[in-house]
N, C-alpha and C positions, 0 to 999 in steps of 0.2 A: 414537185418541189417548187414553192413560191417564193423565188426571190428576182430582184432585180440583173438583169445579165448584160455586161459589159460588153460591147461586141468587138469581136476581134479582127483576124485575117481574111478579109473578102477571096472568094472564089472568082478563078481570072476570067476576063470576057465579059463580065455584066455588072455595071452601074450606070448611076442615074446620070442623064447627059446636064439638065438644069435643076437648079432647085425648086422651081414650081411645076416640074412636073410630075405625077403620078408615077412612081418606079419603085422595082424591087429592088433590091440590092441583097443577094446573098453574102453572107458572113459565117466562119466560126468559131463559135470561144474555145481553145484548146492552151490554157496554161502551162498544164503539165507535158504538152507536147507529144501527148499519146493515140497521136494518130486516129484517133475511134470516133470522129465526127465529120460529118460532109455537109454539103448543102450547094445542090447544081441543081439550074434550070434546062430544060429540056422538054420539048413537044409540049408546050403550056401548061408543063406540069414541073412546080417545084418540090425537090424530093429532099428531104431530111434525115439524115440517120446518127444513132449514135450507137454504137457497137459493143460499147463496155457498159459496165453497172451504172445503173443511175444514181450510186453516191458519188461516182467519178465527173469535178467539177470541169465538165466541157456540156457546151453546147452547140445546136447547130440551128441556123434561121437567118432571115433575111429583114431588111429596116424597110418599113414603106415609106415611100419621101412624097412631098408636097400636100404635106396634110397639119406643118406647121399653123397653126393659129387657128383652127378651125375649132369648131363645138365637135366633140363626138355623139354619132347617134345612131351610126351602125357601121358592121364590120360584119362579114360570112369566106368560108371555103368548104371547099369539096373534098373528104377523103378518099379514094380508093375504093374503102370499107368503113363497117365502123368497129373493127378487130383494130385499125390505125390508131383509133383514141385511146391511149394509154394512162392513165395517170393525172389528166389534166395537161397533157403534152397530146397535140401540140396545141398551142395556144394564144393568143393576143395578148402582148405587153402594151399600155396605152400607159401614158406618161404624159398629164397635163399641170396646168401651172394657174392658182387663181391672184397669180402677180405676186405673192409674196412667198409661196412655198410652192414645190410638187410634190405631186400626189405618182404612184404607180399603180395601173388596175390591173389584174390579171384576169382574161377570160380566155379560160381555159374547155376543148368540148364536151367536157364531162359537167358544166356548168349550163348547157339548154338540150335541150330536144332535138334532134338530128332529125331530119327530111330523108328517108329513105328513097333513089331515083330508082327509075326502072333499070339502070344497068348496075344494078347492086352500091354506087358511088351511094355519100351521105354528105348531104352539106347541114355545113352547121353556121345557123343567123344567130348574129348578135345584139340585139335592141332591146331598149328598157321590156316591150313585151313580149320577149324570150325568153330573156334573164327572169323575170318577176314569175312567169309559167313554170318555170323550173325550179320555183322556192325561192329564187334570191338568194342563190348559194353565195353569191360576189356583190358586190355594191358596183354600180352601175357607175362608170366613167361621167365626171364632172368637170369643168373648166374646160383650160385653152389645152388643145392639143399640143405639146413639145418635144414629143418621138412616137413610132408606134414602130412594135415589131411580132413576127410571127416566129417562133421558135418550139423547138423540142430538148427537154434537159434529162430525158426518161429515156433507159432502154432501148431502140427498137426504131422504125422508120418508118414514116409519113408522105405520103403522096399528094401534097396538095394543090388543086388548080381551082378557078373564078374565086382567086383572091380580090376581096375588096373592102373597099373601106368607104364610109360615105358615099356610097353609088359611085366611088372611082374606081376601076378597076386597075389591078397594079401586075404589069409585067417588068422585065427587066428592059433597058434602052442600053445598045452597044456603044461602047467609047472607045477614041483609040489616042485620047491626048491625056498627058498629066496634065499638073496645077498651069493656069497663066498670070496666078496674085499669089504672094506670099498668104494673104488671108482665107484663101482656100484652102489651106491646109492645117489652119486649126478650128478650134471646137468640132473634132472630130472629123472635118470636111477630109482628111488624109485619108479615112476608110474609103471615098468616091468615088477612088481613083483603081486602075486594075490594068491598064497600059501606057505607064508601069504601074506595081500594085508599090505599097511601101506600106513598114513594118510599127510605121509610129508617124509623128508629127515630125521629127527633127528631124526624116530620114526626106520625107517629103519637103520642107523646107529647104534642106540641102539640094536635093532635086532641080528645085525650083532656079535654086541662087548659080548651080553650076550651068543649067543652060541659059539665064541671065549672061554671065560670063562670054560664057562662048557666041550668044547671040553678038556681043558688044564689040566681038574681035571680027566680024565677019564683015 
């Protein structure tokens, strides 16, 4: 399924500490509240699942951060197997901007050629001469980078580790403070956060203004 995915509830213990760094941040979109998606890092391995049918709108993945404004020119992970690649899930959302519109790309590793390793793992590169070897199934990411994410919206669970993007490699960075700007917590910045996590913007802003408060009585 090709569509663009709004991300939702971060999984507690891991986001990005600064915005230009390289980080994952796991998330899941779960509207319906049906429990059937995860998405935790563990042993340098980010694991994805989603347990219900893949018409059911939940997903699960992680935002890679500090890759705002850059050109894209490649992206790779490792599965497990290559029994993991489902569907075009799991996949790269790459979202760039040529100043006056965005674009969203989707590559997905049913889109190039997988590198089989000797311990049965399969990583999958994604560059124009990956893409173009494998027909050109996708249009190749163009302009400025202005999100990018790895996610699974299909059936079934994903093992993946040496995520990267542009020769950055992206782990998770432990946090243990909320917002210290009210502007940290919009345009999304309120996903960053995961001690404490919050449910929205407003919850996060509120957050923010209540230990203002109490900072100002002490």
């Amino acid at each position: 399924m090709r569509k663009m995915i709004v991300m939702g509830v971060m999984v507690a213990g891991l986001v990005v500490v600064g915005s230009g760094l390289a980080a994952l941040s796991p998330w899941t979109y779960d509207p319906g509240n049906t429990g059937c998606v995860s998405s935790s890092y563990s042993g340098d391995v980010l694991h994805l699942s989603k347990s219900c049918p893949t018409t059911t709108n939940a997903s699960a993945g992680a935002s890679l951060t500090g890759l705002a404004g850059q050109t894209f020119g490649s992206a790779s992970f490792t599965l497990a197997g290559t029994n993991q690649c489902q569907g075009g899930s799991p996949r790269f959302n790459v979202v760039t901007s040529n100043g006056t519109s965005t674009t969203t790309y989707f590559l997905g590793c049913n889109n190039v050629t997988p590198t089989v390793n000797g311990d049965g793992t399969a990583t999958y590169t994604f560059d124009a001469a990956t893409v173009a070897a494998a027909g050109n199934q996708v249009p190749f990411p163009a302009g400025t980078i202005t999100s990018v994410d790895v996610l699974i919206d299909v059936q079934g669970s994903a093992d993946l580790s040496a995520i990267s993007v542009n020769g950055q490699p992206q782990v998770p960075t432990p946090e243990t403070t909320g917002p210290t700007a009210k502007d940290q917590c919009k345009k999304g910045g309120w996903r960053s956060f995961t001690s404490p996590s919050f449910k929205n913007q407003g919850q996060c802003v509120s957050w923010f203004e209540h230990q203002q408060h109490h900072s100002h009585r002490k």
